[in-house]
PyMOL Python script that loads the backbone (N, CA, C, O; Angstrom):
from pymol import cmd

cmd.read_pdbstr("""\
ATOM      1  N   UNK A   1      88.935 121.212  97.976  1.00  0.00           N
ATOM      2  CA  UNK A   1      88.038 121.321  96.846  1.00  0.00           C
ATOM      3  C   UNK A   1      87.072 120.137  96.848  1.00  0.00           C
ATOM      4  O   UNK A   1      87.300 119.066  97.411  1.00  0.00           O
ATOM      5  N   UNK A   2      85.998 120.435  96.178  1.00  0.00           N
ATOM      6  CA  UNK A   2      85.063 119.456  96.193  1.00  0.00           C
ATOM      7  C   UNK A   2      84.905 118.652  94.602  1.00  0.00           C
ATOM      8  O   UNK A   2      85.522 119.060  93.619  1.00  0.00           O
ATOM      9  N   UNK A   3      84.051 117.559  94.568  1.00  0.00           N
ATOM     10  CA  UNK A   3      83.717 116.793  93.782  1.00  0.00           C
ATOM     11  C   UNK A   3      83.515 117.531  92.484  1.00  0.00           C
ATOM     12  O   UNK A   3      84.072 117.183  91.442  1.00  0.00           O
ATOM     13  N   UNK A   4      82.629 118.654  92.589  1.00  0.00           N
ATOM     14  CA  UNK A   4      82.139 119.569  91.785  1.00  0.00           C
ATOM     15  C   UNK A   4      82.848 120.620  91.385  1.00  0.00           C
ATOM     16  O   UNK A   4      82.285 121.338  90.559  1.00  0.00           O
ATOM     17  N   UNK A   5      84.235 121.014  91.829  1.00  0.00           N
ATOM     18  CA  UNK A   5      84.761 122.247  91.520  1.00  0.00           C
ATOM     19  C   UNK A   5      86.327 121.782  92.499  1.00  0.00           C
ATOM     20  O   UNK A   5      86.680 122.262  93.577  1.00  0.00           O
ATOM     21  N   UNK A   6      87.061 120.662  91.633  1.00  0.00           N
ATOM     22  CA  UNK A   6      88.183 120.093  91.235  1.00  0.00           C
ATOM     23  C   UNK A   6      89.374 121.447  91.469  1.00  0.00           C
ATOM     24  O   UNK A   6      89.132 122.649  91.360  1.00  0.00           O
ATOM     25  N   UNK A   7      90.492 120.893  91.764  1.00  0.00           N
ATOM     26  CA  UNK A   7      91.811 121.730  91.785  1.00  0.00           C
ATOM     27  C   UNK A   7      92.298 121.744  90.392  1.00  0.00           C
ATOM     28  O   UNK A   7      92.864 120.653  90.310  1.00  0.00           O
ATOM     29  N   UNK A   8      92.427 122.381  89.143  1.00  0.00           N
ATOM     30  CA  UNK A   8      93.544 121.908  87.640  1.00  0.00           C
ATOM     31  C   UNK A   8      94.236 121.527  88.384  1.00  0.00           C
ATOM     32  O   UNK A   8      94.128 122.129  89.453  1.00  0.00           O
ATOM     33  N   UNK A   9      95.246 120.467  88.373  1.00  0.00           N
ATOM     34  CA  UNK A   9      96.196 119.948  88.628  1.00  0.00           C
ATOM     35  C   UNK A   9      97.569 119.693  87.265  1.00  0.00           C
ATOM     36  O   UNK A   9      98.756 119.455  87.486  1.00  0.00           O
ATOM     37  N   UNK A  10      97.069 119.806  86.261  1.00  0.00           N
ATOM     38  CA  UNK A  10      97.661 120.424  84.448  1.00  0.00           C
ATOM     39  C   UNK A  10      97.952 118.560  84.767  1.00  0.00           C
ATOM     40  O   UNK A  10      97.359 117.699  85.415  1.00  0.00           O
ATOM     41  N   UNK A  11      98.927 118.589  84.088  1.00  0.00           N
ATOM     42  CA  UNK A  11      99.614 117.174  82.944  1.00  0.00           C
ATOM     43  C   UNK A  11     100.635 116.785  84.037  1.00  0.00           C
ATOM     44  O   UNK A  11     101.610 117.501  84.267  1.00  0.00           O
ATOM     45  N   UNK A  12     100.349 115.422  84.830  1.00  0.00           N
ATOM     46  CA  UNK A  12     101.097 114.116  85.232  1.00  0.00           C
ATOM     47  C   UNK A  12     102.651 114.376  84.811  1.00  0.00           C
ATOM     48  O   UNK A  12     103.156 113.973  83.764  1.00  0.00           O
ATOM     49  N   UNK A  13     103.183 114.979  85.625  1.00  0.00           N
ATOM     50  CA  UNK A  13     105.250 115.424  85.347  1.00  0.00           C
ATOM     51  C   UNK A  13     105.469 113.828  85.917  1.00  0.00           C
ATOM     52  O   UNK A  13     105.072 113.603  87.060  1.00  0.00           O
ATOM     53  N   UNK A  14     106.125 112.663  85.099  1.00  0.00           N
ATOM     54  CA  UNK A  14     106.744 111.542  85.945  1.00  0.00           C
ATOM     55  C   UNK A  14     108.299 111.997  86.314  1.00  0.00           C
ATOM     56  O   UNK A  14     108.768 111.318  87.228  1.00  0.00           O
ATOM     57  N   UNK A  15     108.851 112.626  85.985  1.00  0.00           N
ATOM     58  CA  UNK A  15     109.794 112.995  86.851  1.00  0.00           C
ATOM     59  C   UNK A  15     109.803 114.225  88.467  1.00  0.00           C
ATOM     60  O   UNK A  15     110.751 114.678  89.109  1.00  0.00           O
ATOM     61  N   UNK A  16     108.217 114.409  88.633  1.00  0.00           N
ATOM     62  CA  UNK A  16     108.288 115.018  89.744  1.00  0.00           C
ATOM     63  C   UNK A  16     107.514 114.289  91.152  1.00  0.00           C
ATOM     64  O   UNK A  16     107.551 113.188  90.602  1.00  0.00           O
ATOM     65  N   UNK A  17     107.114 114.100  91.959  1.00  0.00           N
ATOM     66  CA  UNK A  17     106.975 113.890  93.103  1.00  0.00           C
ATOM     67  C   UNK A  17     105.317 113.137  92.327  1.00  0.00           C
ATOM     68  O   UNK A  17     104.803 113.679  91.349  1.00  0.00           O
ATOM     69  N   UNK A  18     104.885 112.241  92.791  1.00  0.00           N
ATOM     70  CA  UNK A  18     103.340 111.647  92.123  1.00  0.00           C
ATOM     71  C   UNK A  18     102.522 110.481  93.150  1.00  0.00           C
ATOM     72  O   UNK A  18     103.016 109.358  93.246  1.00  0.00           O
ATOM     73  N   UNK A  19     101.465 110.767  93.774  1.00  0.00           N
ATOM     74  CA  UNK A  19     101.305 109.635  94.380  1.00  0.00           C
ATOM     75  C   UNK A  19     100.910 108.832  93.249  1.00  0.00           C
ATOM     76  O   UNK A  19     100.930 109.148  92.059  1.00  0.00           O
ATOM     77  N   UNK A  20     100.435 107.405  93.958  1.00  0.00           N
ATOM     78  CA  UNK A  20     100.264 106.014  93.306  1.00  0.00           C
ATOM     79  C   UNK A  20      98.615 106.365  92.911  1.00  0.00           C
ATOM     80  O   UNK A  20      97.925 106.740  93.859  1.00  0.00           O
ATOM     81  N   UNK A  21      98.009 106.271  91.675  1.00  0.00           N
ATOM     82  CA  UNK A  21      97.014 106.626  91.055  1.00  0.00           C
ATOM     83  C   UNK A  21      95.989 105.194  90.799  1.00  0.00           C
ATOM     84  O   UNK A  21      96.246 104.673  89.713  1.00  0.00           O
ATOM     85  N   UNK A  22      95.239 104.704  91.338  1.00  0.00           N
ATOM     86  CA  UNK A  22      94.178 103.789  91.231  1.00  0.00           C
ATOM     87  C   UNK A  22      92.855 103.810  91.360  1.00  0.00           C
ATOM     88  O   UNK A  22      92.216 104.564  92.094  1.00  0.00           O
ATOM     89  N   UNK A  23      92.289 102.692  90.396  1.00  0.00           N
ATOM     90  CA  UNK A  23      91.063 102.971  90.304  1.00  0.00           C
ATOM     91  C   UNK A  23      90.399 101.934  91.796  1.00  0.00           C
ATOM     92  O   UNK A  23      90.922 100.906  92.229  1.00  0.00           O
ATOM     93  N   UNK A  24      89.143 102.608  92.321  1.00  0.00           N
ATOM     94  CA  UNK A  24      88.861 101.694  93.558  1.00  0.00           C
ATOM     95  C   UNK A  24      88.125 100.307  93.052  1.00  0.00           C
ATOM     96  O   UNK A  24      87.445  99.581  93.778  1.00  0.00           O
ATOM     97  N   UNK A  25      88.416 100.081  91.585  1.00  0.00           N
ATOM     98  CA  UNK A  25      87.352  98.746  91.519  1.00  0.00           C
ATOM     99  C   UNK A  25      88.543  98.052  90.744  1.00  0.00           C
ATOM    100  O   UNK A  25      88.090  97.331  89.855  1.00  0.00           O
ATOM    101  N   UNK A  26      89.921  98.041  90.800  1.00  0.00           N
ATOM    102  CA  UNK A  26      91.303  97.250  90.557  1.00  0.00           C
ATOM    103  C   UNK A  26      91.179  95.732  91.826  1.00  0.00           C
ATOM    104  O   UNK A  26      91.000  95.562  93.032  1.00  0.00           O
ATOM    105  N   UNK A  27      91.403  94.941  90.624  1.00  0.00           N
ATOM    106  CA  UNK A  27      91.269  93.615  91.671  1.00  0.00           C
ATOM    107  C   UNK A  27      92.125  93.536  92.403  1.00  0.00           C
ATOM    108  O   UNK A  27      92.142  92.697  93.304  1.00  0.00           O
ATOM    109  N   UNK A  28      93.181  94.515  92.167  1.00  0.00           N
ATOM    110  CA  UNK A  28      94.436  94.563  93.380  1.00  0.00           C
ATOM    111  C   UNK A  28      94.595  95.531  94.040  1.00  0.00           C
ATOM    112  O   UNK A  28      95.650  95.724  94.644  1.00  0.00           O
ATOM    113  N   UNK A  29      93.356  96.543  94.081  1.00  0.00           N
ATOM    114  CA  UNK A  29      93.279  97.683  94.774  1.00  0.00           C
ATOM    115  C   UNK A  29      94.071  97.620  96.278  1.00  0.00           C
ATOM    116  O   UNK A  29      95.062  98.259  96.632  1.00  0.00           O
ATOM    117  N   UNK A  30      93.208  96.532  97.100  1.00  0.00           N
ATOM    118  CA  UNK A  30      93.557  96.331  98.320  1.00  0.00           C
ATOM    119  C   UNK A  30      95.324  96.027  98.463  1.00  0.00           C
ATOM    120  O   UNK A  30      96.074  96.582  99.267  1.00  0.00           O
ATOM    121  N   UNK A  31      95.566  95.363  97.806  1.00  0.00           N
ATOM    122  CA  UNK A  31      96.798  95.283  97.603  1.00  0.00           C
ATOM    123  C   UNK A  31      97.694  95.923  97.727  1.00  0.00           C
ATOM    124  O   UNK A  31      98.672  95.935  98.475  1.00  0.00           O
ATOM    125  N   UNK A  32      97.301  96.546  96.866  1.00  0.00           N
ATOM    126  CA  UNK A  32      98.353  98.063  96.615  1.00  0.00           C
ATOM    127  C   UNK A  32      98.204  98.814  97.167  1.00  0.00           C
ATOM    128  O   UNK A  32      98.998  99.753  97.100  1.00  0.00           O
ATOM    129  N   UNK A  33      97.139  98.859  98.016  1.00  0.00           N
ATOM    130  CA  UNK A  33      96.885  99.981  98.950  1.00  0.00           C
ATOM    131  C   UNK A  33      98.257  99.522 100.203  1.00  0.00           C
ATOM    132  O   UNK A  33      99.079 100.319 100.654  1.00  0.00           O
ATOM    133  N   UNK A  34      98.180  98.334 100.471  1.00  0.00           N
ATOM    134  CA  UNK A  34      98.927  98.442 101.543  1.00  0.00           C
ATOM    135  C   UNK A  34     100.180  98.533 101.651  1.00  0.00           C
ATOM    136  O   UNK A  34     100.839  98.512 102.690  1.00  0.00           O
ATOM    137  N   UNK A  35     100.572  98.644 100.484  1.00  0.00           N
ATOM    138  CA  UNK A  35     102.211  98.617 100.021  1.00  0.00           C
ATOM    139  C   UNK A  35     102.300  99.718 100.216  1.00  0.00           C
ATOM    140  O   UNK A  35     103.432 100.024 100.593  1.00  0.00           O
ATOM    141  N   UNK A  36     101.140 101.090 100.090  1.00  0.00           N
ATOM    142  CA  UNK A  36     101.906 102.341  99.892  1.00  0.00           C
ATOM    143  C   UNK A  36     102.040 102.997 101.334  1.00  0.00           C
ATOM    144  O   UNK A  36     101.005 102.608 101.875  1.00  0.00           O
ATOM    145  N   UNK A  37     102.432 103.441 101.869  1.00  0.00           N
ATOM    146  CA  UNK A  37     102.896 104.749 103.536  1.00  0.00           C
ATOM    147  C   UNK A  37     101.347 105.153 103.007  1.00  0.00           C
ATOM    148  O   UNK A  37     100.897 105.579 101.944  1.00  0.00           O
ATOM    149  N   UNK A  38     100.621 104.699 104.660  1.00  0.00           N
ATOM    150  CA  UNK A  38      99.179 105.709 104.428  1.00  0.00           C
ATOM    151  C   UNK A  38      99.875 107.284 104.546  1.00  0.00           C
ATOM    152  O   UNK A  38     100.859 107.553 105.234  1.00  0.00           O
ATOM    153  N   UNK A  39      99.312 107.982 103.925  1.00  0.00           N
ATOM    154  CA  UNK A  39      99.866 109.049 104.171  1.00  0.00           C
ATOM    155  C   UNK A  39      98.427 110.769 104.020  1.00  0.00           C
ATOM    156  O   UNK A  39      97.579 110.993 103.156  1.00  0.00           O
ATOM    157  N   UNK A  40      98.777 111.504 105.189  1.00  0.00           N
ATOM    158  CA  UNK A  40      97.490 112.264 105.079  1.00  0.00           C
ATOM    159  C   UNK A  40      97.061 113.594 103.927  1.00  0.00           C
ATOM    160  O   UNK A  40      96.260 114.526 103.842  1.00  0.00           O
ATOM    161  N   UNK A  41      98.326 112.880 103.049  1.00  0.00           N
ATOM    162  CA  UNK A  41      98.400 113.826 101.443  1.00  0.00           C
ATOM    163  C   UNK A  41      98.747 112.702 100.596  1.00  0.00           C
ATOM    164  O   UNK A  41      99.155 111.550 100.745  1.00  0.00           O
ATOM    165  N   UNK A  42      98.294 113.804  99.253  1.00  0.00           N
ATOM    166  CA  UNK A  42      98.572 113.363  98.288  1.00  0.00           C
ATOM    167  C   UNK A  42      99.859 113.903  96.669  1.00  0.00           C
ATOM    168  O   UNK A  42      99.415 114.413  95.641  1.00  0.00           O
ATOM    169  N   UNK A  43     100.437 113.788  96.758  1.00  0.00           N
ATOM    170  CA  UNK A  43     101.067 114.355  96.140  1.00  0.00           C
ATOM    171  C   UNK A  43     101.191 114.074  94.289  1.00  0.00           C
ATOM    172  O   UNK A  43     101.515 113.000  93.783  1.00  0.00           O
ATOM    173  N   UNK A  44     100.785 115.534  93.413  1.00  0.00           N
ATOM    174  CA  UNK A  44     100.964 115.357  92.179  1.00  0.00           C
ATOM    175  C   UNK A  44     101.668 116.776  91.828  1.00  0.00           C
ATOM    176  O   UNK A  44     101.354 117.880  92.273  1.00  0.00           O
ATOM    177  N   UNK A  45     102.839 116.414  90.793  1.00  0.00           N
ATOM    178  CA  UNK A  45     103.409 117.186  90.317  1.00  0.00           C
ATOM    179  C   UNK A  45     104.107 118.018  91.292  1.00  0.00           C
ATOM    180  O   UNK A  45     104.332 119.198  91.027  1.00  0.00           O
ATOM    181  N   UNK A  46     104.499 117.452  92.494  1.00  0.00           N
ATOM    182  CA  UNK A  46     105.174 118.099  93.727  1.00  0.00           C
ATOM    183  C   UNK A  46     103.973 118.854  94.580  1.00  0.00           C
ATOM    184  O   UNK A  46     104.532 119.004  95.666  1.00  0.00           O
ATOM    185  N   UNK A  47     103.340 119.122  94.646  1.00  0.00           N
ATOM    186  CA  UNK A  47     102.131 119.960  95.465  1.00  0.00           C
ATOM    187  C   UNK A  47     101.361 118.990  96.207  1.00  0.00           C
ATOM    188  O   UNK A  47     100.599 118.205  95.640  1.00  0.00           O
ATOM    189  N   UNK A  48     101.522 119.015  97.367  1.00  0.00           N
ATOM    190  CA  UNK A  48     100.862 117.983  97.952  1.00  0.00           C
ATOM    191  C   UNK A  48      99.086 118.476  98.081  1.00  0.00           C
ATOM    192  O   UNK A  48      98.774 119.594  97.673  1.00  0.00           O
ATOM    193  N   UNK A  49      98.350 117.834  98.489  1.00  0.00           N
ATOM    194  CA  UNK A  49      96.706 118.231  98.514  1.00  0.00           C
ATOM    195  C   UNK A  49      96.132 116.790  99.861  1.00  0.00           C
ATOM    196  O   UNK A  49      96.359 115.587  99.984  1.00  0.00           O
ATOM    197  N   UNK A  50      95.444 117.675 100.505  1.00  0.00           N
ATOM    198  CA  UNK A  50      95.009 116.590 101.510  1.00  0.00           C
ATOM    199  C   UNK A  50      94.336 115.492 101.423  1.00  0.00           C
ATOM    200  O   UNK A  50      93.993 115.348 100.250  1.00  0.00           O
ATOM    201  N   UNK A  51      93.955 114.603 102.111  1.00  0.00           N
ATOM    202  CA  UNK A  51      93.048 113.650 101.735  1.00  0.00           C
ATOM    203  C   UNK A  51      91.615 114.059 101.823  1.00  0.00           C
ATOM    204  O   UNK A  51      91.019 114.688 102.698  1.00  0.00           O
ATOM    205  N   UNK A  52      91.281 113.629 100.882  1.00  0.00           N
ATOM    206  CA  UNK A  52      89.818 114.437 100.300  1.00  0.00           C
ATOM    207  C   UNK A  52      90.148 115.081  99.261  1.00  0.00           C
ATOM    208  O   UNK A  52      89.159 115.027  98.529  1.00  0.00           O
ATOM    209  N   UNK A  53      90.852 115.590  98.819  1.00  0.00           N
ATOM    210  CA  UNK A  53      91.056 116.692  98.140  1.00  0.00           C
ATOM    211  C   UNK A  53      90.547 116.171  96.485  1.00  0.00           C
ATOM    212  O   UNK A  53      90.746 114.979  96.250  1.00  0.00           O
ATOM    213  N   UNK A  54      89.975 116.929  95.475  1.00  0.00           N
ATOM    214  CA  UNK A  54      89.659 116.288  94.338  1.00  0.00           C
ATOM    215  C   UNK A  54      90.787 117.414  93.499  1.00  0.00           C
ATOM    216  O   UNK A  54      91.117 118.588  93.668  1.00  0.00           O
ATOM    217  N   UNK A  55      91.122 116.383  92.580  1.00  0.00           N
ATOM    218  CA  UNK A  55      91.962 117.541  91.675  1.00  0.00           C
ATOM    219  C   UNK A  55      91.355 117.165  89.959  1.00  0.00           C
ATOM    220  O   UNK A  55      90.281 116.565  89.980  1.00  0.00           O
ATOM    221  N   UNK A  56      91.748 117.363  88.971  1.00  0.00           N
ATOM    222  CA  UNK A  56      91.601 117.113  87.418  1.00  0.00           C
ATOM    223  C   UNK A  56      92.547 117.083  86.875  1.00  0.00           C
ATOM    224  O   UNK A  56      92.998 118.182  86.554  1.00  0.00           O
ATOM    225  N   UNK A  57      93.114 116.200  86.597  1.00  0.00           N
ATOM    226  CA  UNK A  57      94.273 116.024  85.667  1.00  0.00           C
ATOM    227  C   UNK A  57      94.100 116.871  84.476  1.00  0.00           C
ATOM    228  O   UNK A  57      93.064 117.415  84.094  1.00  0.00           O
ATOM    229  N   UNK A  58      95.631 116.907  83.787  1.00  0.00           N
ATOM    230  CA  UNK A  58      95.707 117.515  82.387  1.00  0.00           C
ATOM    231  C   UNK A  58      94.674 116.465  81.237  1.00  0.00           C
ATOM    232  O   UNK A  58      94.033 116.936  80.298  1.00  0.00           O
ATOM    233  N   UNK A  59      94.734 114.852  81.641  1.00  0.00           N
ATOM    234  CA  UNK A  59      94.274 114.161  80.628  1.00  0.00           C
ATOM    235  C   UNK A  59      92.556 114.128  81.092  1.00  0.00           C
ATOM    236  O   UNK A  59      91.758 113.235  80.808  1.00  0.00           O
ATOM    237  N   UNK A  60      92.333 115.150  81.736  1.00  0.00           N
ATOM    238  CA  UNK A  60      90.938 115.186  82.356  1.00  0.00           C
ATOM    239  C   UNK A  60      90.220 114.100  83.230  1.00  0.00           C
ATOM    240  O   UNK A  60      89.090 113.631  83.095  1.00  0.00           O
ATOM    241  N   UNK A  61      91.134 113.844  84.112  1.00  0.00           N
ATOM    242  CA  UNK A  61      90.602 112.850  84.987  1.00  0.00           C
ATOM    243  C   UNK A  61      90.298 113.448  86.100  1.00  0.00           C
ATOM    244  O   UNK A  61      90.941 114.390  86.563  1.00  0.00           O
ATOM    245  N   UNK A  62      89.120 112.855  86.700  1.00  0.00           N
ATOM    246  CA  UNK A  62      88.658 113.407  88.386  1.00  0.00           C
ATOM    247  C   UNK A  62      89.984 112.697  89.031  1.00  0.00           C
ATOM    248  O   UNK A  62      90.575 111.883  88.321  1.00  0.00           O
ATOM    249  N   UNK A  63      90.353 112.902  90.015  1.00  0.00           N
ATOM    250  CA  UNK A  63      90.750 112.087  90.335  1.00  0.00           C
ATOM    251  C   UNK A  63      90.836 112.592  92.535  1.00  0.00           C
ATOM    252  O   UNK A  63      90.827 113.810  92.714  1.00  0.00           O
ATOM    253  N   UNK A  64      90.872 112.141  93.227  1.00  0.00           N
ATOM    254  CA  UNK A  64      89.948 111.884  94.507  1.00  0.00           C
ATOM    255  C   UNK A  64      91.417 111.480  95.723  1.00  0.00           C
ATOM    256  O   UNK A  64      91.863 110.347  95.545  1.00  0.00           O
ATOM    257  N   UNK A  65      91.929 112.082  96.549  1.00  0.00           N
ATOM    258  CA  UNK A  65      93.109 111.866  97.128  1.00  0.00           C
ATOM    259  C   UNK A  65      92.531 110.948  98.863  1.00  0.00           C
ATOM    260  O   UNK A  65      91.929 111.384  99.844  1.00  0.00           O
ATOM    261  N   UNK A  66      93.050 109.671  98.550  1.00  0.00           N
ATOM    262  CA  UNK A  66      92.683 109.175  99.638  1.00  0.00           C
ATOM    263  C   UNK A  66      93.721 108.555 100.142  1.00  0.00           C
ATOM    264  O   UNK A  66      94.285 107.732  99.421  1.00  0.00           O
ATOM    265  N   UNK A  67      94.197 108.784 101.426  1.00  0.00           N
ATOM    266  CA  UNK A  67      95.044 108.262 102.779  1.00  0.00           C
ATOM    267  C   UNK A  67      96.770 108.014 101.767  1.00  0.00           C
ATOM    268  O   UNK A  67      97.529 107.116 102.132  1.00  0.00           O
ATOM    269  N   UNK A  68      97.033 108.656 100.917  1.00  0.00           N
ATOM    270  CA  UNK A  68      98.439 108.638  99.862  1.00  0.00           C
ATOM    271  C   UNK A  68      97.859 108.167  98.671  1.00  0.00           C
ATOM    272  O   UNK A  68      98.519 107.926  97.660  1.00  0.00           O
ATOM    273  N   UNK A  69      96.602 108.026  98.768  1.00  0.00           N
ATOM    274  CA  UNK A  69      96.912 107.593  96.888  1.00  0.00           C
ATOM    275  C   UNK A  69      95.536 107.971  96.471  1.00  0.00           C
ATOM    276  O   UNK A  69      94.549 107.941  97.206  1.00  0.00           O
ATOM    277  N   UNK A  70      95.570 108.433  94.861  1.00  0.00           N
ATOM    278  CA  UNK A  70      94.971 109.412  94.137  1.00  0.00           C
ATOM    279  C   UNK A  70      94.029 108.009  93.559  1.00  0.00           C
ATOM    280  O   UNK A  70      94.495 107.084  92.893  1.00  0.00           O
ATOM    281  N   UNK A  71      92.676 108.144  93.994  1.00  0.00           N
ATOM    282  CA  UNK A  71      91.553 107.209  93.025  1.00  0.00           C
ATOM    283  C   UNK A  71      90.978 107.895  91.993  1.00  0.00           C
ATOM    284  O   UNK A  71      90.823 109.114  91.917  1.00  0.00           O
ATOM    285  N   UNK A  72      90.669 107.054  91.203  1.00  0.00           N
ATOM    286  CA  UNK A  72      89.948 107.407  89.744  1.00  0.00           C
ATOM    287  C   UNK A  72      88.816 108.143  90.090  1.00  0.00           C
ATOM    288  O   UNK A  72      88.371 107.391  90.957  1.00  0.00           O
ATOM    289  N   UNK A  73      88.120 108.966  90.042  1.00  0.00           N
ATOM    290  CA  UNK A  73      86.344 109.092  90.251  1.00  0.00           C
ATOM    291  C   UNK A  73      85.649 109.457  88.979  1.00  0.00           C
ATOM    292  O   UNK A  73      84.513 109.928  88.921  1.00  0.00           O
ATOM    293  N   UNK A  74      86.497 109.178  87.881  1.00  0.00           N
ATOM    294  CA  UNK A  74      86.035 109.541  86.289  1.00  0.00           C
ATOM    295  C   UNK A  74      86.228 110.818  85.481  1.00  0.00           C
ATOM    296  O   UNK A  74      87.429 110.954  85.249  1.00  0.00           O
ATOM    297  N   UNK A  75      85.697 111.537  85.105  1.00  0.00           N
ATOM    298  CA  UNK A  75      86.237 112.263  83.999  1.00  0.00           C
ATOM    299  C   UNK A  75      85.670 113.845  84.900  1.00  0.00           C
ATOM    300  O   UNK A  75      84.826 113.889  85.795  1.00  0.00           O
ATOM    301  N   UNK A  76      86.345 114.861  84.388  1.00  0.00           N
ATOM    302  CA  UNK A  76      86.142 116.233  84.945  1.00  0.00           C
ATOM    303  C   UNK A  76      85.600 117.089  83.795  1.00  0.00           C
ATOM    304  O   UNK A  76      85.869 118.270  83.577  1.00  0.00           O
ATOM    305  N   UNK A  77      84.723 116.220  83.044  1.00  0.00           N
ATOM    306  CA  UNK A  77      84.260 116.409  81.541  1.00  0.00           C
ATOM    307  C   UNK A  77      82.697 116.894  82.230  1.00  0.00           C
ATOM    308  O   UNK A  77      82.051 115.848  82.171  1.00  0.00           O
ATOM    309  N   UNK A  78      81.831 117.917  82.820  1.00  0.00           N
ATOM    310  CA  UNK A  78      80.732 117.495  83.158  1.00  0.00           C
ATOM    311  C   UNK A  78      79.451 116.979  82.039  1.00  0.00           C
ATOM    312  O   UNK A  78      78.479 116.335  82.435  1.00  0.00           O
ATOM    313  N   UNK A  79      79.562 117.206  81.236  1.00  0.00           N
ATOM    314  CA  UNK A  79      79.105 116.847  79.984  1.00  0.00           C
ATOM    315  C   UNK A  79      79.071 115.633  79.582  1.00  0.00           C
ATOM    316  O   UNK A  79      78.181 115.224  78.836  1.00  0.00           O
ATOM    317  N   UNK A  80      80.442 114.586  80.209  1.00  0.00           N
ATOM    318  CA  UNK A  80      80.656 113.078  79.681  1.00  0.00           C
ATOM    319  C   UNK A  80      81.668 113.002  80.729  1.00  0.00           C
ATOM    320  O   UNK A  80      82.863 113.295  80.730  1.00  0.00           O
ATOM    321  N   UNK A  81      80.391 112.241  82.181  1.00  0.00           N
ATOM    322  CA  UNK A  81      81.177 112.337  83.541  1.00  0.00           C
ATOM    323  C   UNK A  81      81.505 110.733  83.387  1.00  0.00           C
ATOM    324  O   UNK A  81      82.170 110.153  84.246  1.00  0.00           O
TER     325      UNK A  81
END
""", "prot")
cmd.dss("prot")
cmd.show_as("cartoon", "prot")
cmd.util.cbc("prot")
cmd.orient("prot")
């Protein structure tokens, strides 16, 4: 899926399978990036999605699957991006 036309992905289950969710402008981005298994998915709510993949959270977040972990890219609001 693209930037423009997001996967629903519904409401963040913390008891199911979740990659690590960050924004790319976290002063510890780099950081944390390297702690996590690059990995060539991303996984929310058990469903994995590739890298690239854009999904929308339940709390309406873009959110952007890169190398195991899910970045912020802002709101899936197109109205109040």
């Amino acid at each position: 899926m693209t930037q423009s036309n997001p996967t629903p992905a519904g409401t963040l289950d913390p008891e199911l399978r979740n990659s690590l969710i960050l924004e790319d402008t976290d002063e510890n981005f780099a950081e944390l990036a390297q702690q996590v298994e690059e990995l060539d998915v991303c996984y929310f709510n058990n469903v994995s999605y590739p890298s690239g993949h854009y999904v929308c959270s339940g709390s309406s977040e873009l959110l952007r699957c890169e190398k195991g972990i899910w970045i912020r890219e802002g709101s899936c609001n197109p109205d109040n991006p």
